[in-house]
C-alpha positions in Angstrom: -22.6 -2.4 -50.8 -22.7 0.1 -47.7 -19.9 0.3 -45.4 -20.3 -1.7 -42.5 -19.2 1.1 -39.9 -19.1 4.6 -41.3 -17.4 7.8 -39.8 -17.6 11.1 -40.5 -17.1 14.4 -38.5 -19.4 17.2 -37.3 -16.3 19.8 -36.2 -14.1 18.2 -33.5 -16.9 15.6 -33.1 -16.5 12.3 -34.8 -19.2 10.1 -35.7 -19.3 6.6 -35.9 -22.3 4.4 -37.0 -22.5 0.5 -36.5 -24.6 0.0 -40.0 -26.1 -3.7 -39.9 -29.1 -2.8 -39.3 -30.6 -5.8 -40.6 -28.5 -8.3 -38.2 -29.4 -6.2 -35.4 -25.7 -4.6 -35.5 -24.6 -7.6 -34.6 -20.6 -7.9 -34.4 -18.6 -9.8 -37.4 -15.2 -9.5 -38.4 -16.0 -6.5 -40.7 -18.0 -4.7 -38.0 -14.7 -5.2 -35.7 -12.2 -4.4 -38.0 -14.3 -1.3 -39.2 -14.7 -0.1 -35.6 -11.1 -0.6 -35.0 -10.2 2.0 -37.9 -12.9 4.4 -36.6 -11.2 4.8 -33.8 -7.7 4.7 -35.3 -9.0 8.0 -37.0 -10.1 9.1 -33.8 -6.9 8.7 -31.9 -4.8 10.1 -34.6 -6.4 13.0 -35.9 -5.8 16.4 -33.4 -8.6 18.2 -34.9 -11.4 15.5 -33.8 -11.9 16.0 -29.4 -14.5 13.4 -28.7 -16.8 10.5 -30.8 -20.2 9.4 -30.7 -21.0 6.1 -31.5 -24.2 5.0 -32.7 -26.0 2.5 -34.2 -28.2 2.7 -37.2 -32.0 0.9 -36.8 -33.5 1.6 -40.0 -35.9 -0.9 -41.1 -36.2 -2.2 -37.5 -39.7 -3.5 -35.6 -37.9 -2.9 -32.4 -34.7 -1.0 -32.5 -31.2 -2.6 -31.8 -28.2 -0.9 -31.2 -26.2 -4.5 -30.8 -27.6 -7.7 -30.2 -23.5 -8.3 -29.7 -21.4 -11.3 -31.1 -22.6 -12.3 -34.8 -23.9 -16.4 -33.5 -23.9 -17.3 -36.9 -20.2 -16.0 -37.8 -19.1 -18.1 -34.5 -21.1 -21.3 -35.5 -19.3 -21.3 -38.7 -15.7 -20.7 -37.5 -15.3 -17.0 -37.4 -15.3 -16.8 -33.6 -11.4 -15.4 -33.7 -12.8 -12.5 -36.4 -14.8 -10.5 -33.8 -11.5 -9.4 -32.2 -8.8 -7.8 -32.9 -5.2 -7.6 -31.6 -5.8 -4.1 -30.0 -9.1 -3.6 -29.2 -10.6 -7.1 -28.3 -14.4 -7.8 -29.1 -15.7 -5.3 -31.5 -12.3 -3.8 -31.8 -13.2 -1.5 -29.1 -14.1 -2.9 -25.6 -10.5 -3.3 -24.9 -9.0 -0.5 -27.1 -6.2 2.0 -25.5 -7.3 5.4 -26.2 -6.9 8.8 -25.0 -10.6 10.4 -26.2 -13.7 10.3 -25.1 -16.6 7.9 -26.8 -20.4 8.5 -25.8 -22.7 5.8 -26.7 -26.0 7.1 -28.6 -28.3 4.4 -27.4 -32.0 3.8 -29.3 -33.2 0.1 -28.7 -31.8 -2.9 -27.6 -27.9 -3.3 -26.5 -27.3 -6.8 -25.2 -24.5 -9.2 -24.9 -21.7 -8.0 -26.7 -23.8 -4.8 -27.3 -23.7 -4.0 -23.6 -20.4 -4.5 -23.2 -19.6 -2.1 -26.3 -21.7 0.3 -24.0 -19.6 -0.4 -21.6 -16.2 0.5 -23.0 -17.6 3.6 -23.7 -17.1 6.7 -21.5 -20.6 8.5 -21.4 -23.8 6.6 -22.5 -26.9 8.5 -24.1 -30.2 6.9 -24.5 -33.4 6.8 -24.9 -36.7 5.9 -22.6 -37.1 2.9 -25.0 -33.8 1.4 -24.7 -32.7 -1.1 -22.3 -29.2 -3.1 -21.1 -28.4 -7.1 -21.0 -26.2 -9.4 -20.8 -28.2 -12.7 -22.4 -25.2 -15.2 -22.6 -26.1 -17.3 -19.9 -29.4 -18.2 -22.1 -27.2 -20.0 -24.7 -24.8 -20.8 -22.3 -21.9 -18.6 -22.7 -21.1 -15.7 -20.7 -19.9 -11.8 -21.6 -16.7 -12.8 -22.4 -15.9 -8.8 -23.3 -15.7 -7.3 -20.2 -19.0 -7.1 -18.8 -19.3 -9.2 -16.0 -17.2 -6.6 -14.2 -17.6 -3.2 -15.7 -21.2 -3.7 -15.3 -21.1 -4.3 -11.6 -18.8 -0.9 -11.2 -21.3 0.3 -13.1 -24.6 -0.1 -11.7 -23.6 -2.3 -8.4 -23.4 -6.0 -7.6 -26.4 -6.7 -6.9 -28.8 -5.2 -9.6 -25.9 -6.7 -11.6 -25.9 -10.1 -10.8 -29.9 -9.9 -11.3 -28.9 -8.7 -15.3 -26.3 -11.5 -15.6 -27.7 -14.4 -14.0 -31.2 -14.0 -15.2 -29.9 -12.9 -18.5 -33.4 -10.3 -18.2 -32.4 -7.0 -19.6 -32.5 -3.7 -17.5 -34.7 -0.9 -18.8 -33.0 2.3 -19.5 -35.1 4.7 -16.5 -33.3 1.9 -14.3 -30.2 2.1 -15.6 -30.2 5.7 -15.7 -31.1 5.4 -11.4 -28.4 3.2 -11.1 -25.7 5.4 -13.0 -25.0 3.2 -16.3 -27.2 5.8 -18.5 -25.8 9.5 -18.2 -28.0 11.3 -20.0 -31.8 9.8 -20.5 -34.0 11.6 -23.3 -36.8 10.8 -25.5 -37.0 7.8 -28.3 -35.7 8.5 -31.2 -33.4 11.5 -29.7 -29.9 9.7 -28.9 -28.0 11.2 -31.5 -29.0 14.4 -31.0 -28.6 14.2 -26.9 -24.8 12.3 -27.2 -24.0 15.1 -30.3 -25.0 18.0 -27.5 -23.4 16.4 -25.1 -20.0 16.1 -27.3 -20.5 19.9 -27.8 -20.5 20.5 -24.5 -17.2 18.5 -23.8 -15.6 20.1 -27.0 -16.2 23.5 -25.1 -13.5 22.5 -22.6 -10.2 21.9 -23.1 -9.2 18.9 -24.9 -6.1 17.9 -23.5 -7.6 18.7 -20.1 -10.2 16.5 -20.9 -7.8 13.8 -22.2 -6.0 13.7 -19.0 -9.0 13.6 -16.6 -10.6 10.7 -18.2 -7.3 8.6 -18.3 -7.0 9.1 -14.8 -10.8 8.3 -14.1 -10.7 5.6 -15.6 -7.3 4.2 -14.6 -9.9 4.1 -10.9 -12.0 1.6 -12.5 -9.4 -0.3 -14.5 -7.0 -1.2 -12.2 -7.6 -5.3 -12.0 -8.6 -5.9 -15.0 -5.9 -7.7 -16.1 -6.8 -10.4 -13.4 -10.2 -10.2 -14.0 -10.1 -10.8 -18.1 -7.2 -13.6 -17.3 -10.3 -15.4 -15.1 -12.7 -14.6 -17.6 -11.1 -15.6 -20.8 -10.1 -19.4 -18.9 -14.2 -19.0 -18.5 -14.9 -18.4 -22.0 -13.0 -21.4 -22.7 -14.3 -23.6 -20.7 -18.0 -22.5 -21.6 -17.4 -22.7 -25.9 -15.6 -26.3 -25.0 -19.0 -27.3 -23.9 -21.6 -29.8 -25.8 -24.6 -26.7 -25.0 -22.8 -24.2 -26.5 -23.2 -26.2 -29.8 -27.1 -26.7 -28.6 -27.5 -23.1 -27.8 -26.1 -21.1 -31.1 -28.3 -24.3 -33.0 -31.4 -23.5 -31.2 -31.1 -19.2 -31.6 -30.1 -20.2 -35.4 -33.2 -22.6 -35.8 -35.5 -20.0 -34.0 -36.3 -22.8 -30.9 -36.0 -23.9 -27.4 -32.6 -24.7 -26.3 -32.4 -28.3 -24.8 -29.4 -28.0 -22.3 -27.6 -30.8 -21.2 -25.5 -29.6 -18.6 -22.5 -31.0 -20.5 
């Protein structure tokens, strides 16, 4: 059986793979606990500077790189699986951590796929790609951060356009608007985020270490207030009857019927 999230190293790069390619890379309890010990080898090995984390879309009639939370593992129970102690959804979008990530974007990241996007430090993609938050079509909402890193990201209102309509942003947008840092042709991701690694691995690492915390201690500073608010939202939302409705309906491939309720 393959390994749900693989690593490897290219030099002082790391490389990190979300490999559920046939459930859209969707986020289970393996897929957070195997991105938690990515990054665990990350943080603790001296000789890796920076990762790249991808997503593998073999097999794929449009390519994903995270659809987000697994709706099926949640309908069953496993809800408290796709986070960890640490790192939160994913085991990453709330992960301490010193290094740099760049997200190699090819495809699809929405929902909890955003938001892993969003934890990262430099995003990569492609022409192809595009950027959503689709929770409030099942009724839920981005419990993992996004519904304020992505308005520091891009601004409020293009952001509450993404949110509240739940319509995803295409990548040439998001690159205007500053979520994208690099934009370069489909199919190149990898090989744009893995020159872009290079590039940071030809400064100094702990220089580079110390910059970012400090960059992104800017962005981070009321987040503790903000996740409190968000996680008594989350609550409230998954208490819901529609909630129940709308993981049904994605499940059963139909047209939610929301009650309000």
């Amino acid at each position: 059986m393959p390994e749900i999230v693989t690593f490897e190293t290219d030099g002082p790069v790391a490389v990190i793979t979300l490999n559920r390619p046939e459930a859209r890379n969707a986020v289970n309890g393996d897929v957070a606990s195997g991105l938690e010990a990515a990054i665990d080898k990350v943080e603790d090995d001296n000789d890796i500077w920076v990762a790249v984390l991808r997503a593998n879309t073999d097999g794929q009639e449009r390519p994903v790189f995270s659809a987000g939370a697994d709706l099926k593992a949640i309908n069953s129970g496993q809800a408290a699986s796709l986070a960890t102690a640490r790192g939160g959804f994913a085991g990453f979008t709330f992960r301490e951590r010193r290094k740099p990530v760049i997200a190699a974007v090819d495809g699809l990241a929405t929902a909890g796929g955003l938001e892993i996007v969003l934890a990262c430090d430099l995003v990569v993609a492609t022409k192809r790609s595009s950027f959503g938050l689709a929770e409030a079509k099942r009724n839920l909402i981005a419990g993992a951060g996004g519904l304020y890193r992505l308005p520091r990201a891009i601004g409020r209102g293009p952001a509450l356009e993404a949110i509240l309509t739940g319509e995803p942003i295409p990548a040439p947008r998001a690159y205007e608007l500053g979520l994208v840092t690099r934009l370069v042709e489909d199919g190149t991701a990898f090989e744009g985020a893995l020159g872009l690694a290079r590039e940071i691995t030809a400064c100094a690492p702990i220089a580079v270490w110390e910059s970012l915390a400090v960059a992104n201690a800017s962005f981070d500073a009321d987040e503790k207030t903000l996740q409190e608010r968000t996680n008594e939202g989350f609550a409230r939302v998954l208490a819901s009857e529609d909630t129940k409705e709308g993981l049904e309906a994605f499940i059963e491939k139909r047209q939610p019927q929301w009650k309000g309720r």
